[in-house]
N, C-alpha and C positions, 0 to 999 in steps of 0.2 A: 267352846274355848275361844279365846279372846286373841288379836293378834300379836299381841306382848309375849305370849307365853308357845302360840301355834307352829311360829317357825321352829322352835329347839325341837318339839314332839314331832314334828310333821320329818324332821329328819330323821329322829328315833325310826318312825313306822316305814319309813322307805326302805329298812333292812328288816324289820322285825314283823312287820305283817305278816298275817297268817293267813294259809290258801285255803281255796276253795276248790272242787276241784270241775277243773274245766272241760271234763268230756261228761258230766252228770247228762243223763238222756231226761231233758226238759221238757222238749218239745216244742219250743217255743227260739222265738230269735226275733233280735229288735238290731236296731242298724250301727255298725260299727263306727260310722262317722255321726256323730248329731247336728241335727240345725245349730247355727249360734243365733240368739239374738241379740244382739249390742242394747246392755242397761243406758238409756240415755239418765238416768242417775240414780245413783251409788247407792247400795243398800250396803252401808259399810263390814259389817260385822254379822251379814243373812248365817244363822245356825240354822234354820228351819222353813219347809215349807209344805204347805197342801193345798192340793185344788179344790178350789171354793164349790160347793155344789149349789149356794144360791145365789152364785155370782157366774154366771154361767163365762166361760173368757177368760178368769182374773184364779190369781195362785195368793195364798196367804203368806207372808213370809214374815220370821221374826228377828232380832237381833239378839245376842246374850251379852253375860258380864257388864253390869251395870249402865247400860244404855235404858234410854227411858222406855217404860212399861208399854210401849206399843205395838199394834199389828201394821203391816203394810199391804194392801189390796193391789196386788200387780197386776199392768197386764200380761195375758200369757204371752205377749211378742216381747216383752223388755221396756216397750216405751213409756210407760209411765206409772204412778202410783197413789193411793190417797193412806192416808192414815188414820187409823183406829187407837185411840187412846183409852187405858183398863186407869178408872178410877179407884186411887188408892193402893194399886198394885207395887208391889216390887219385882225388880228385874235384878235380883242377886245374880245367877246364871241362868237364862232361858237357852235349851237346847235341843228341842224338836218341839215337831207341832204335826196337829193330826184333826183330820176331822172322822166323827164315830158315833154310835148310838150314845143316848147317855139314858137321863131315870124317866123322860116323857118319851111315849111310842110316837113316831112318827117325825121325832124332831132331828135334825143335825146340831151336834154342839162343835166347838172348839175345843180340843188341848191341847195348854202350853205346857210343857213341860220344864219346871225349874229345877233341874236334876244333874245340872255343871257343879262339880264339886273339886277345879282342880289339884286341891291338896289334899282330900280324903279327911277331912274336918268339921264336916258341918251334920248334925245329930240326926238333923231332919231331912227331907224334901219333899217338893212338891206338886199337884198340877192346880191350874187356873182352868176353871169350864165355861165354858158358857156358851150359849143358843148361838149360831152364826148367825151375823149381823148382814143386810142389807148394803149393798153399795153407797156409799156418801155419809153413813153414820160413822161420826169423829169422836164418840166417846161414850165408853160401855159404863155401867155404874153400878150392872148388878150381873154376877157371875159365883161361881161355887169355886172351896180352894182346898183338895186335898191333899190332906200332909201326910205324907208315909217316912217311914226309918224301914233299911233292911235289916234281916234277923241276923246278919250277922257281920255289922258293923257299916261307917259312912263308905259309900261308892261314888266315886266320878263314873258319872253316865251323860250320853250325849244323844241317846235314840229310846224309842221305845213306838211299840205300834197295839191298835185296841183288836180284839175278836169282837168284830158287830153282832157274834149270834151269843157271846155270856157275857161280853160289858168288861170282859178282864183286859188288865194294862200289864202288858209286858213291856220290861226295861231292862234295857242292855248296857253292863258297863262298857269303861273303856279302854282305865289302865293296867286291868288284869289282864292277864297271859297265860291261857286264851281268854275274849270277853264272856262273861258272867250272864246268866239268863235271868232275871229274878219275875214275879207273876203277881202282881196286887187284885187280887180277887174282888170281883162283885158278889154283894153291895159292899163298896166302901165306905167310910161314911167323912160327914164333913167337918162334923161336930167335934168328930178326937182325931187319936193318931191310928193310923193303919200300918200295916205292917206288910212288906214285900219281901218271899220267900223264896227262896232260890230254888232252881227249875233244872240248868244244867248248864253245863258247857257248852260255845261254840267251837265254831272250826275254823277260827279266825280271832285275830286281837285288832284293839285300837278302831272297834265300832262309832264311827261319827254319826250315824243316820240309819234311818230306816224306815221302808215304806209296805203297806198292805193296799192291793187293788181296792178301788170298790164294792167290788162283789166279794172279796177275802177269796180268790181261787191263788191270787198271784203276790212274789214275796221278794221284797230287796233290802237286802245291807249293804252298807257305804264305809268304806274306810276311808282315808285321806288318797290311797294312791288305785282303789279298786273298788269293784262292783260285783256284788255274789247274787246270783238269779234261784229261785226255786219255785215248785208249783204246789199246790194243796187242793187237795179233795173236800169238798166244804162238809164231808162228815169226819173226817178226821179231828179231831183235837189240833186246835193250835199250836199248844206247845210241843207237838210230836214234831211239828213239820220243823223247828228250827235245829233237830239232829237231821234233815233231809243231805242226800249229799245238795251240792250248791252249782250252778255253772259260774264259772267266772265269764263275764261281760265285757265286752270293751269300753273300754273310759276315757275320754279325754282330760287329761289332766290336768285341777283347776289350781288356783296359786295355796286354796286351804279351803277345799273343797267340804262341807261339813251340812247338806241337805238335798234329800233326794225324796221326789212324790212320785206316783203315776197320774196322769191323767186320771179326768173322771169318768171318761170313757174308754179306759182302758187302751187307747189308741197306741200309746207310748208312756214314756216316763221322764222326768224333768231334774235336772241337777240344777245347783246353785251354791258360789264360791263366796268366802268371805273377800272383798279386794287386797286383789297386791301392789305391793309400791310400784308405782309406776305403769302398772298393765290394765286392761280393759276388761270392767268387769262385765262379762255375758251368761244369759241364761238359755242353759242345753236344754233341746230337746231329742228324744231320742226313740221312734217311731218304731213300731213293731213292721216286720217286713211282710 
């Protein structure tokens, strides 16, 4: 969501968010105040981010609603950034990004996920793949683009995260009440359209983000004004674990907060704000204790 439209919703959700519930026995605890690091510049419109695994240091981040088709290579402290340009790409709404297996064994890909639909009007959506690029490369020119429709009608969606052991995309809407689980099964293909079919319910409305550890044991959704923690047993089904209860997290609250990753070492885990008029935009980190 774009900042035109993110102030009126972002007040919606500071009543209308839905809990998590905060004594869930997780087992786990990360730190209630996070590092800041001061962006010395602006990633105006950051929807999305994940930690690069062959950039070892540096987070992907992306913008949405019609900003140009590009990635930004950060680094993990804030101070700096290079850019990656998708040739021929559209940036209608890009609103998460993920790194995940894709159809070569051994590879890391990207996905963008074009999946912003603020008015619940658009037939189709999409993701952008492609192999993670190298530090200092400024322009992709070959990438895979899957279009999916849900089975039962267009969804504004702002997250979604892969199961590295079947290759399936889960996406979560956002302006359902509570958000929508829906499951785009591997093999999708590239060629037509695929279809994402709804999974269940969460325990929670107004999903901006969300993130799966690297090894898939560990699980976060991001609302505007809140953080839901849970854990998974790596034989479990994915989609089982998103009825898990949730712990709610402590958050520092960003101006239109809408991207959350872990580390690739699972150390902690990283937010990032769209900017607000006039305030200093910084990127959280938030370290397991």
């Amino acid at each position: 969501m774009n900042g035109r439209t993110g102030a009126r919703f972002f007040l919606v959700l500071l009543l209308a968010t839905g809990c998590g519930k905060k004594n869930a026995d997780n087992n786990i605890s990360y730190a209630d105040t996070p590092r800041a690091f001061e962006m010395k510049n602006s990633i105006r419109e950051a929807s999305g981010i994940a930690a690069s695994q062959r950039n070892p240091g540096y987070l992907w981040v992306e913008e949405d609603s019609n900003n140009p088709p590009q990635l930004y290579l950060l680094k993990n402290d804030g101070t700096g950034f290079t850019t990656c340009y998708l040739k021929n790409a559209v940036n209608r709404d890009w609103e998460d990004i993920a790194l995940a297996a894709g159809p070569d064994t051994g590879k890391q890909y990207i996905y963008i996920g074009e999946i912003g639909d603020n008015d619940g009007v658009h037939t189709e959506s999409s993701f952008y793949r492609l192999e993670e690029p190298a530090a200092g490369t400024d322009t992709i020119g070959s990438y895979d683009k899957i279009t999916f429709k849900y089975e039962d009608g267009p969804r504004d969606a702002e997250a979604f995260v892969i199961d590295n052991r079947t290759k399936d995309i889960f996406v979560i809407s956002k302006r359902d009440s509570p958000s929508r689980l829906y499951r785009l099964s591997w093999p999708y293909r590239t060629d037509s359209m695929n279809t994402a079919k709804f999974v269940t319910n969460l325990s929670m409305s107004g999903v901006t983000s969300a993130a799966l550890s690297a090894n898939g044991t560990e699980l976060l959704i991001k609302t505007y004004t809140s953080l839901y923690y849970t854990k998974r047993s790596l034989t479990e089904p994915l989609a089982e674990v998103f009825s898990h209860p949730f712990t709610q997290l402590s958050y520092q609250l960003e101006p239109q907060g809408e991207a959350v990753c872990f580390a690739r070492d699972s150390s902690g885990f990283y937010t990032l704000s769209e900017t607000g008029a006039g305030l200093q935009q910084n990127l959280y980190f938030y370290p397991k204790r």
